[in-house]
C-alpha positions as CSV (number, residue, x, y, z in Angstrom):
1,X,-36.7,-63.9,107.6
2,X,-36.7,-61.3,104.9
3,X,-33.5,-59.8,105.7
4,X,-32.0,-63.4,105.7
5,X,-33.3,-64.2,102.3
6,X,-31.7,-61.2,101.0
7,X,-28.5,-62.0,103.0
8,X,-28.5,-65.1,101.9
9,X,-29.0,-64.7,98.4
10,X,-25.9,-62.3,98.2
11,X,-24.2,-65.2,99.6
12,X,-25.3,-67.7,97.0
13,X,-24.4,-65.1,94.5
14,X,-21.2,-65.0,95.5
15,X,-20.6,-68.9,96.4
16,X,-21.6,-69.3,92.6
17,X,-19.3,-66.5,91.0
18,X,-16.4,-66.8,92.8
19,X,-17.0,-70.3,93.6
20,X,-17.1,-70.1,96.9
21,X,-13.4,-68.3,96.6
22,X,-15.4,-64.8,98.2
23,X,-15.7,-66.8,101.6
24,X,-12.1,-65.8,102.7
25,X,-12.0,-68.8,105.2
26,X,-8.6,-69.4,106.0
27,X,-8.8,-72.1,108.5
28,X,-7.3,-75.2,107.2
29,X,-6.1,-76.8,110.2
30,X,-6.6,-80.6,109.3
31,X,-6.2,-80.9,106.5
32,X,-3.4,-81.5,103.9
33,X,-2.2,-79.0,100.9
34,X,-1.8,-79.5,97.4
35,X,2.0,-78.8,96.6
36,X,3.0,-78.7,93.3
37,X,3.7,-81.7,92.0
38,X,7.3,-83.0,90.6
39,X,8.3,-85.5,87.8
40,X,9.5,-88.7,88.8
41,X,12.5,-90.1,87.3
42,X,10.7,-92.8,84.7
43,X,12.1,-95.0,81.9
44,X,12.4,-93.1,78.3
45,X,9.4,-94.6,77.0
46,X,7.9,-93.9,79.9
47,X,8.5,-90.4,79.3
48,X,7.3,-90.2,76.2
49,X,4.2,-91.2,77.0
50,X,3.6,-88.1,79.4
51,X,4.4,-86.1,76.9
52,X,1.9,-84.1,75.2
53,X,2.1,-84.3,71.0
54,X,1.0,-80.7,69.7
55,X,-0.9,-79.4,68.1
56,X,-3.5,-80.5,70.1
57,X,-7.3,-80.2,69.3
58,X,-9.6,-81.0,72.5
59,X,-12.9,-79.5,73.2
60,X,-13.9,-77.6,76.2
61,X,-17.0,-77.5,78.7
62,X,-18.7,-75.2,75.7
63,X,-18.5,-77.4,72.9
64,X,-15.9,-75.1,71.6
65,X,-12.8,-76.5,69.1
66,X,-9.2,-75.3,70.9
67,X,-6.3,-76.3,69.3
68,X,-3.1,-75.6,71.3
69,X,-0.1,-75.6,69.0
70,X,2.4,-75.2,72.1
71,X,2.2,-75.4,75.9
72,X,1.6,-72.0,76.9
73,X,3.5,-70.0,78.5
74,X,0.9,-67.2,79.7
75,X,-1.5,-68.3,81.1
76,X,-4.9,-66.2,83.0
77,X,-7.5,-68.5,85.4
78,X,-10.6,-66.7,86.0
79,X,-11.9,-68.9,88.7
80,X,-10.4,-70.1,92.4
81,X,-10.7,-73.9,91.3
82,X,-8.8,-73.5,88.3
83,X,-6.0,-71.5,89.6
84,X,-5.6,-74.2,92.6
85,X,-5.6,-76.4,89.5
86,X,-2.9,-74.9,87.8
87,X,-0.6,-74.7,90.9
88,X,-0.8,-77.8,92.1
89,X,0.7,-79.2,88.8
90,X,3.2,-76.6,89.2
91,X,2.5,-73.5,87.1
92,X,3.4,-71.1,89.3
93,X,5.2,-68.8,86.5
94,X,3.0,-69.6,83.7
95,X,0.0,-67.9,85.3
96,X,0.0,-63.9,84.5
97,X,-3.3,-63.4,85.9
98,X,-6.2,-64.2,88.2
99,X,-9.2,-63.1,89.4
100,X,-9.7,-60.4,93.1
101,X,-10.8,-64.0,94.7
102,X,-7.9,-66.2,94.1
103,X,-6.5,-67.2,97.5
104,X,-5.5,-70.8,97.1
105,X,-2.0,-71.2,97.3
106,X,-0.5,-68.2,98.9
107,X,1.4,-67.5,95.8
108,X,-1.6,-66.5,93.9
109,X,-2.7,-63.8,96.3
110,X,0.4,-62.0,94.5
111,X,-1.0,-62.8,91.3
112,X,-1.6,-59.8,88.8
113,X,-5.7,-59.5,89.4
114,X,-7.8,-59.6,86.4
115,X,-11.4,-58.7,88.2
116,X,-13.8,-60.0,90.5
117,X,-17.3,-60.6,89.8
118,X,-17.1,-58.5,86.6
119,X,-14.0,-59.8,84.8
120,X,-11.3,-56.8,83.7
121,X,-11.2,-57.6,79.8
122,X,-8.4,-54.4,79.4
123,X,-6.8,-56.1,81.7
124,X,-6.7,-59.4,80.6
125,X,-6.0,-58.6,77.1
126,X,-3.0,-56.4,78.0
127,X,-1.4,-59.7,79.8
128,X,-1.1,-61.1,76.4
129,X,-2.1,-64.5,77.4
130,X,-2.0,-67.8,75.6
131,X,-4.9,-68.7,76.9
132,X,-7.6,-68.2,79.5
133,X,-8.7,-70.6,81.6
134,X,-12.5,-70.4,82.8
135,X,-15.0,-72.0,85.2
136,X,-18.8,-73.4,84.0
137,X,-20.1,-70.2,85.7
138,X,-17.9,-67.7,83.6
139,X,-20.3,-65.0,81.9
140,X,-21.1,-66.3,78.3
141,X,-20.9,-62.8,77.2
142,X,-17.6,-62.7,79.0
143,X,-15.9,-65.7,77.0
144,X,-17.6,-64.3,73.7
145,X,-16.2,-60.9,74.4
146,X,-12.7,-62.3,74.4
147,X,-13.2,-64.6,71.7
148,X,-13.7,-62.1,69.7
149,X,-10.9,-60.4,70.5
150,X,-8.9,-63.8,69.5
151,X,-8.2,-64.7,72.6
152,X,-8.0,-68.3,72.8
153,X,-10.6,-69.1,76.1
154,X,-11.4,-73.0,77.4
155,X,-13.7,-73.7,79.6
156,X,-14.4,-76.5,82.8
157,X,-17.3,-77.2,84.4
158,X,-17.0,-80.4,86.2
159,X,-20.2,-81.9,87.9
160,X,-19.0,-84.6,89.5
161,X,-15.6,-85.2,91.4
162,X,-14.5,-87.7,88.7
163,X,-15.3,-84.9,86.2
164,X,-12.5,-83.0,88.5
165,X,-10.0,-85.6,87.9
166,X,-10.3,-85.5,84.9
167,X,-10.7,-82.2,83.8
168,X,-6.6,-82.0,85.8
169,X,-5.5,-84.8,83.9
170,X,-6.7,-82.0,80.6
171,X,-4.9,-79.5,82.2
172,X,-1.8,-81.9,82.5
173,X,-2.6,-82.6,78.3
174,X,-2.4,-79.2,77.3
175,X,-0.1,-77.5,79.2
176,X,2.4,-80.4,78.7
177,X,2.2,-80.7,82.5
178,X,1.1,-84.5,82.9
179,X,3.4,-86.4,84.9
180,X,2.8,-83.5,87.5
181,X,-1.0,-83.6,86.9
182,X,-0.9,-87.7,87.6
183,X,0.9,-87.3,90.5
184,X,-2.1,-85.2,91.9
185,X,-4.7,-87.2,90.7
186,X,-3.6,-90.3,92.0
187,X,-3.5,-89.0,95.5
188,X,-6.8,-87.7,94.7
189,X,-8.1,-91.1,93.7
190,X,-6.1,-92.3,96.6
191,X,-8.2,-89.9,99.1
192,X,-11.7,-91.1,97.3
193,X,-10.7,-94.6,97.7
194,X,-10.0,-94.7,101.0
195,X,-14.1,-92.7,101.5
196,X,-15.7,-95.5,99.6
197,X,-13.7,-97.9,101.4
198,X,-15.1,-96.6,104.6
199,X,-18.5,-97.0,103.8
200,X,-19.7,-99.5,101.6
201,X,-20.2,-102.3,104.2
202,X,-23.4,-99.4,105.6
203,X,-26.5,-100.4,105.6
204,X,-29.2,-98.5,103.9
205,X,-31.2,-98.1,107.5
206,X,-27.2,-97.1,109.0
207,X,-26.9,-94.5,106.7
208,X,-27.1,-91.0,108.3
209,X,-29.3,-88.0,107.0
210,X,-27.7,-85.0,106.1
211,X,-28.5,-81.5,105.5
212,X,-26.0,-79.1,104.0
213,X,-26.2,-75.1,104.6
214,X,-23.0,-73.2,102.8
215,X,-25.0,-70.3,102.5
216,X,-28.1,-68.5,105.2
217,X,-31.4,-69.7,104.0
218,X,-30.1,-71.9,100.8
219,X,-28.8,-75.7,100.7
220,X,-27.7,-78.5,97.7
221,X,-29.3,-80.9,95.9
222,X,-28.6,-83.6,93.1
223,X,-26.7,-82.1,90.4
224,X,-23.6,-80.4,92.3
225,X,-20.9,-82.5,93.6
226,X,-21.6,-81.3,96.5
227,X,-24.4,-83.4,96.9
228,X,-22.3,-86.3,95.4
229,X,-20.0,-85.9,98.4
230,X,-22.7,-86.7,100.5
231,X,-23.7,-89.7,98.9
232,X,-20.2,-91.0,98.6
233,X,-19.6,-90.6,102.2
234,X,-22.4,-92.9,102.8
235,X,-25.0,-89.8,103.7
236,X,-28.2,-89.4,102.6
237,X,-28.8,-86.1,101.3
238,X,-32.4,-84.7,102.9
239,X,-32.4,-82.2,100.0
240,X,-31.8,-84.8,97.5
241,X,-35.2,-84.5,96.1
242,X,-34.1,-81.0,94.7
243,X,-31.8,-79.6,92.1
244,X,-29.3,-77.6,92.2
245,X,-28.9,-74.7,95.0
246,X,-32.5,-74.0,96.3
247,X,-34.1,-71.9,98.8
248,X,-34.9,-73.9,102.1
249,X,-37.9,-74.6,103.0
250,X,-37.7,-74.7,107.3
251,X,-41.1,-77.0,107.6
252,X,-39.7,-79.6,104.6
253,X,-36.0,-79.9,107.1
254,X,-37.8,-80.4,110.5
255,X,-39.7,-83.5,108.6
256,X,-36.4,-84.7,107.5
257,X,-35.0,-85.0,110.8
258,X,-31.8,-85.0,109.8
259,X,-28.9,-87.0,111.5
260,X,-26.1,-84.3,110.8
261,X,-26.0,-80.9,110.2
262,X,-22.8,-79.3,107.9
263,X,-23.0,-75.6,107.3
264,X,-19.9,-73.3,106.3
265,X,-18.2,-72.0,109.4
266,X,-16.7,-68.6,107.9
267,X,-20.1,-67.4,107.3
268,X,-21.3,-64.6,110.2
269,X,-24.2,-62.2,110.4
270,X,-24.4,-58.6,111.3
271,X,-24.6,-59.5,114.8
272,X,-21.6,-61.9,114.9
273,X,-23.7,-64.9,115.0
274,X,-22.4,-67.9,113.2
275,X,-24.4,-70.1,110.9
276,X,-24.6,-72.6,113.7
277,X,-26.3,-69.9,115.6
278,X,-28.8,-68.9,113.0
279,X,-29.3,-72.9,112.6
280,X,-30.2,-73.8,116.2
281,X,-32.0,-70.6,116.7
282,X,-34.8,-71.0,113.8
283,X,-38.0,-71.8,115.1
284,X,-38.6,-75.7,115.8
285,X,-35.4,-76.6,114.6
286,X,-34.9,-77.7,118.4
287,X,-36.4,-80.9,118.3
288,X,-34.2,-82.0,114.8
289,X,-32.0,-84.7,115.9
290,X,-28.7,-83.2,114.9
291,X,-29.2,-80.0,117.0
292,X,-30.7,-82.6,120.5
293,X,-27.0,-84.2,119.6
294,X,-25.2,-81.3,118.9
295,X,-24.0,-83.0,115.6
296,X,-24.0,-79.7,113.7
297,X,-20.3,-79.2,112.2
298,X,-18.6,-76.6,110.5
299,X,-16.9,-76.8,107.6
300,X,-14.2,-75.2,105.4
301,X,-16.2,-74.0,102.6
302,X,-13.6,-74.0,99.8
303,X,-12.4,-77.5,100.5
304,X,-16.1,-78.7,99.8
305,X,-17.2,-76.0,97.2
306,X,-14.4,-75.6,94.7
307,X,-14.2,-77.9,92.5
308,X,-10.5,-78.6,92.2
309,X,-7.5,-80.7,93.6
310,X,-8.6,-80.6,97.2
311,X,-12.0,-81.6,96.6
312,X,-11.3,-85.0,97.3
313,X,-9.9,-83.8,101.2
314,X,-13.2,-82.3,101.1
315,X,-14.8,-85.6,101.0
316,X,-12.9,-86.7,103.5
317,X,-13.9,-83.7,105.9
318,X,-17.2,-84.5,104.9
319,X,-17.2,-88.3,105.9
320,X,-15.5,-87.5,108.9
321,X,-18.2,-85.1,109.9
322,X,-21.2,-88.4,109.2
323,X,-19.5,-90.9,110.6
324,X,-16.4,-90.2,113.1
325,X,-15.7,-93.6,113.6
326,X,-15.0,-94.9,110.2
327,X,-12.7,-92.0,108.9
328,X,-9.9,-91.7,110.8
């Protein structure tokens, strides 16, 4: 096990820098794509109102006072989620810059890169941006850095998937972007509606148990949307009792007895084995009722772990995964 631990903690490390971006899983048979949104044609007050008034003075996930006076026209994302962001209200030439992780929509693997897990401040600066964009798990010292420089830096960091939707409907507000940013949201409130729908007539004895596993040795509990996912696709979370990403404990998951099993599928081992194999190999996990009914599924791990416009297909995966039957 003490290999697995270490293994596994690099893999947590990663899931939280890069959000998840460092899993390079590239299977997304399924499931639908963000595109860029476009403007509908709308009355002219209409219009106006999906315009954004500047200057504009909004804080960000730090507390921090930005003012915008303009939409900008530079723009650097130093996390997956928010570059997905950015493109899928249709930024594509706005954004200068992006970090060594960034592979959500193809277009950004071309992106100028601006650092990985230590951010490229050189580099940043020299793109002369407008602004930088940055995730809840951005370095402090990082933002500070560039603050000081007078670069203007906001910050997201969404717990919750309405927090998500929102947090594109900001990115719509200050990048004057908003009749593109409602289009996506809407679909995304579409794709959460029709979860909730699914579910709510479930008993609390019909619900299903679930245990999550994105990373070897470590699972979720309350406090990540990742956990909310669960619970809003009618699961019960067995690591509910927890916060934030723990270490397992093996003993604590056998109790459980868990219904249904989701672990990321891109994640392999020295030996080739997949997570699935690590899972059903682990002593006792045998006798867990998802591994007698082979209910052990893989899952994309970006679609579930970045928290941007296709966390809400996510969900979906998710739902479809507990209960088959109800999302179709």
């Amino acid at each position: 096990m003490k290999k697995w631990n270490k293994l596994g903690a690099v893999w947590l490390l990663a899931l939280a820098l890069a959000v998840t971006a460092g899993c390079g899983n590239k299977d997304t048979a399924g499931t639908q794509t963000q595109e860029p949104a476009k403007q509908e044609t709308k009355a002219p007050e209409q219009q106006d109102a999906l315009k954004t008034v500047y200057p504009l003075k909004l804080k960000d996930a730090t507390g921090e006072e930005v003012t915008f006076d303009k939409a900008p026209a530079k723009i650097v994302s130093l996390a997956p989620s928010e570059t997905e962001a950015l493109f899928s209200i249709g930024l594509d030439k706005e954004i200068v810059g992006v970090t060594d992780f960034d592979d959500y929509p193809e277009a950004a693997k071309s992106k100028p890169k601006m650092g990985g897990m230590d951010v490229n401040v050189e580099t940043i600066v020299a793109a002369q941006p407008d602004v930088v964009f940055v995730a809840g798990l951005t370095n402090a010292e990082t933002i500070k850095k560039l603050r000081d420089l007078k670069i203007k830096v906001f910050q997201f960091n969404p717990k919750t998937i309405d927090a998500v939707i929102g947090d594109i409907e900001t990115y719509g507000q200050i990048t004057d972007h908003q009749a593109e940013a409602k289009k996506v949201t809407e679909q995304m409130h579409k794709e959460l509606q029709q979860v909730t729908d699914a579910v709510k007539s479930l008993t609390p004895e019909q619900k299903k148990k679930v245990y999550i596993e994105f990373s070897p040795g470590y699972t979720v509990g309350k406090g990540e949307f990742m956990d909310e996912m669960i619970t809003l696709s009618g699961g019960v979370n067995v690591a509910g009792d927890l916060t934030g990403w723990q270490q397992i404990n093996e003993e604590n998951i056998i109790k459980a007895n868990p219904d249904v099993i989701l672990y990321a599928k891109s994640v392999v081992d020295e030996n080739k084995k997949t997570l699935a194999d690590i899972i059903k190999g682990r002593s006792g996990w045998d006798q867990i009722k998802a591994v007698k009914d082979n209910r052990i599924v893989g899952m994309d791990d970006n679609l579930l772990s970045r928290p941007g416009p296709r966390v809400t297909q996510g969900l979906l995966e998710v739902a479809k995964a507990i209960y088959p039957d109800l999302i179709k």
